[in-house]
KOLKE-425050 format. One record per residue (C-alpha): residue in three letters; x, y, z. Coordinates in steps of 0.1 Angstrom, whole numbers, plus 2048, in hexadecimal, padded with zeros to 3 digits. Layout:
// KOLKE-425050
ALAXYZ;...
This chain:
// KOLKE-425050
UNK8AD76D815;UNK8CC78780C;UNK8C67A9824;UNK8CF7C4814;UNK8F27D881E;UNK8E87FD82C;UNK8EF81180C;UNK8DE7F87F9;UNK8BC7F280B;UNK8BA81880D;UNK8C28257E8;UNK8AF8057D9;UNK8968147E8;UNK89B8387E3;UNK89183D806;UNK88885C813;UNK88486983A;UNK87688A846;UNK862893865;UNK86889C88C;UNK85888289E;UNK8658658B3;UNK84984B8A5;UNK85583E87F;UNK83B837869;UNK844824846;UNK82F82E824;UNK830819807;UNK81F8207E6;UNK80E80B7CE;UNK8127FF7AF;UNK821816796;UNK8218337AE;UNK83C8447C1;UNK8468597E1;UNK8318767D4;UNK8128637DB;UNK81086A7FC;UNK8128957F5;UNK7EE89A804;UNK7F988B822;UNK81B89282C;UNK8198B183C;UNK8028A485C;UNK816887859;UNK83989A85D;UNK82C8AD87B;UNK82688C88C;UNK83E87287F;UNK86086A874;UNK857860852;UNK86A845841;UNK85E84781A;UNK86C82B7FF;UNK8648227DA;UNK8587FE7CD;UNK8777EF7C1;UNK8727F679B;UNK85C8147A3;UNK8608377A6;UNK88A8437AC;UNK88E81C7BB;UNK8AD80D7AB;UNK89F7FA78F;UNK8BA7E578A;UNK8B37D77A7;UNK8947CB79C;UNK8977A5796;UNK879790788;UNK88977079E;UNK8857877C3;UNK86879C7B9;UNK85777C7A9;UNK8427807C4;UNK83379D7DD;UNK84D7897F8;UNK8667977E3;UNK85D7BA7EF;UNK8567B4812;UNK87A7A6814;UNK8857CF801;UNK86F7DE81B;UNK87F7C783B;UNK8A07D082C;UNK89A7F5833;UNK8897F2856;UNK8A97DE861;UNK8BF7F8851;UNK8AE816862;UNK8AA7FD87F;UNK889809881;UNK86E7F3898;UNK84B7F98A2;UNK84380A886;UNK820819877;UNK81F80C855;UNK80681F83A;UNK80880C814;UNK7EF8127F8;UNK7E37F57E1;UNK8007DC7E2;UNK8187F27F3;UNK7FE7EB811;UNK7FC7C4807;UNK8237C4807;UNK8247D782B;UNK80E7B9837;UNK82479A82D;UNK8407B183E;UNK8317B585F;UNK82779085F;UNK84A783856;UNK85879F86E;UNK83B7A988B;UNK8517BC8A4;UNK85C7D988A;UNK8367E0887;UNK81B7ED89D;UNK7FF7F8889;UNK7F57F7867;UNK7E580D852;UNK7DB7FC833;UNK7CA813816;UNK7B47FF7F9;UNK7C97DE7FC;UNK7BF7C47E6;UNK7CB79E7F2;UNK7C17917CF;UNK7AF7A07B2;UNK7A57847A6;UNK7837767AA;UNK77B7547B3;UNK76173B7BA;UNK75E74B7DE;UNK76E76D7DB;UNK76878E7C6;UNK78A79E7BD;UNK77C7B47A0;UNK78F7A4784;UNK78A786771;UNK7A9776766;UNK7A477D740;UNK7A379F74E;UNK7C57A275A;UNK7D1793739;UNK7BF7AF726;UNK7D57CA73E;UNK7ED7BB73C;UNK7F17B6710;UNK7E27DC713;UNK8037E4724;UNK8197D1711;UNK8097E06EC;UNK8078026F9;UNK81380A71C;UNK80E82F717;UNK7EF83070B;UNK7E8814727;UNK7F882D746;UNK7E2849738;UNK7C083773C;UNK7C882075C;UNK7D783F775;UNK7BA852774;UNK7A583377A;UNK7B982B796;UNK7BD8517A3;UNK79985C7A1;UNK78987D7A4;UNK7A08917B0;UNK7A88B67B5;UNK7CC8B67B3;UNK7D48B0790;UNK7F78AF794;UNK7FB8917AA;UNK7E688078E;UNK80488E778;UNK81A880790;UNK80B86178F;UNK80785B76B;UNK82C868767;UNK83884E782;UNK82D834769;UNK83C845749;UNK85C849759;UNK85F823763;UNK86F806752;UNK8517F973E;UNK8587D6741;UNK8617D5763;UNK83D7E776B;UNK82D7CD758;UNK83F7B1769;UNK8337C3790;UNK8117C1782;UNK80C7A1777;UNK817798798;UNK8037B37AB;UNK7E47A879B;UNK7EA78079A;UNK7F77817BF;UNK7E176E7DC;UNK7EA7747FB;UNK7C576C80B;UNK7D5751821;UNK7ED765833;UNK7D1781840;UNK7D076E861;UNK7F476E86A;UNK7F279586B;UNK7F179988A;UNK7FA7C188C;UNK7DA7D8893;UNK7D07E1871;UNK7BB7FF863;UNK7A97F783F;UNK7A581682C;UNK791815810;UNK77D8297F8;UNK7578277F7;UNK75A8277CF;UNK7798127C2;UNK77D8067A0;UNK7997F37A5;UNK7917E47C7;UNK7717DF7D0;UNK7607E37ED;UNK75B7C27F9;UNK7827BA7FB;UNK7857D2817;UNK7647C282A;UNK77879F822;UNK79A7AB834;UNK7877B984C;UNK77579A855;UNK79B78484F;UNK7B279C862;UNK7B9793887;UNK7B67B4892;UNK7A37CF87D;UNK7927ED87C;UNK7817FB854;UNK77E81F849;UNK76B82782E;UNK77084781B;UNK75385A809;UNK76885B7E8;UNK7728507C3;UNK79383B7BC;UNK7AB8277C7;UNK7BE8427D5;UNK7A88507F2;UNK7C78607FE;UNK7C68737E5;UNK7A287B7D9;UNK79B880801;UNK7BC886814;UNK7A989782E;UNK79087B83A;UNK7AE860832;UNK7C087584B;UNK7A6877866;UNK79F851866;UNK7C084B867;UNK7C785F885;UNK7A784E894;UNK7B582F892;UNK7D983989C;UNK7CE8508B9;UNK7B482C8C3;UNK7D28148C1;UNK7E482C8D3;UNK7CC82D8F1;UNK7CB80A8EF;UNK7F28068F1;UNK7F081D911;UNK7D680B925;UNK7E57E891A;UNK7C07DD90E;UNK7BF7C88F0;UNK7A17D28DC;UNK78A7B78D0;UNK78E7AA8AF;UNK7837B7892;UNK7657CA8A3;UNK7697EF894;UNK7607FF873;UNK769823873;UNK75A83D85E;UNK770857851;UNK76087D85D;UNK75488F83B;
């Protein structure tokens, strides 16, 4: 595997820091998005955390000549781009927060890499959308095909009907702006090629070798990722805990940045506690509800 030099890794990544606090914590977007995703909750976060921010390669103000179908053949591809930058910041012990794959893509990291980690925050992750005989992804495979020749016969028509599936009821309409923008400004081909391997990617097997506590995040009413993927993960992952969120979307950090928010700092301020007293938490035990 080639690491990154310095100036690469961190303009490849068009990464961003802000913040006052001594504890890092790592966000990473999902597919099609960008850094402005995480608006609703960067300002609690700043007050807490040094935050370290970075683009999908091929997403957002990455460098998308960096993107290369060989390296980001597979979501590996993009653990290796986000290792790159925690080596060049020399960053360890981390939080991590992803959305969708972005939180798939921080998992494989912290596996390959568990001492630049210490807890995960994981909002709607998916590790396949596909269903099989034993597992309920949401999508057939004849459905992906059908997004996937919709994108490639009209890929702005396509962007203006999937981001608002994927966004939800919200009441910021210009971070659904952002969003769908985000997706118009990107190299159409290059989007198509992340989301055939977003949405073909299996990564069920490697849920055990997490072994970073982990906080599922997830809305109560996903159309992209339903339910039942976050009870699965919850019941795979070593160590655990699930939130649910009383909301529409994909996005519950953005239709409900406010209950995302406080069960995240549940969890954070939990793990926390449990750092200080040197007790290791049984596994998978807790399911935390988000306040209303």
């Amino acid at each position: 595997m080639k690491i990154a030099s310095p100036s690469d890794a961190l303009a490849r990544s068009n990464v961003h820091l802000s913040g006052t606090g001594s504890q890092a914590i790592v966000l990473l977007h999902g597919l099609g998005g960008n850094q402005c995703m995480w608006q609703p909750l960067l300002p609690a976060l700043e007050k807490r955390y040094r935050v370290v921010m970075l683009d999908l390669v091929g997403c957002g103000n990455s460098d998308v000549t960096a993107y290369s179908t060989e390296r980001h053949g597979t979501l590996a591809g993009h653990a290796h781009d986000l290792l790159d930058v925690l080596r060049t910041l020399d960053l360890h012990h981390v939080i991590f927060m992803g959305h969708s794959v972005g939180s798939i893509i921080g998992m494989l990291a912290a596996i390959e890499e568990p001492s630049r980690f210490t807890s995960m925050v994981l909002i709607a992750p998916s590790p396949r959308f596909l269903n099989s005989t034993d597992y309920h992804g949401g999508y057939e495979r004849s459905d992906v095909e059908e997004l996937l020749a919709a994108m490639e016969s009209d890929f702005m028509g396509w962007t203006e009907a999937f981001v608002p599936a994927v966004v939800g009821v919200t009441n910021r309409p210009d971070l659904l702006m952002a969003f769908t923008n985000s997706f118009v400004q990107s190299n159409p081909a290059v989007v198509r090629h992340l989301t055939r391997v977003v949405f073909m990617a299996d990564v069920r097997d490697d849920l055990p070798r997490l072994t970073i506590p982990t906080l599922i995040v997830q809305s109560a009413h996903d159309a992209i990722t339903p339910l039942a993927v976050g009870h699965y993960l919850h019941n795979h992952l070593v160590d655990s805990h699930f939130s649910i969120i009383d909301t529409t979307g994909h996005c519950p950090h953005l239709t409900a940045p406010e209950q995302t928010m406080a069960a995240v700092d549940k969890f954070l301020s939990y793990q926390a506690a449990q750092n200080s007293s040197q007790f290791q938490p049984r596994v998978g035990t807790s399911q935390f509800k988000a306040a209303s």
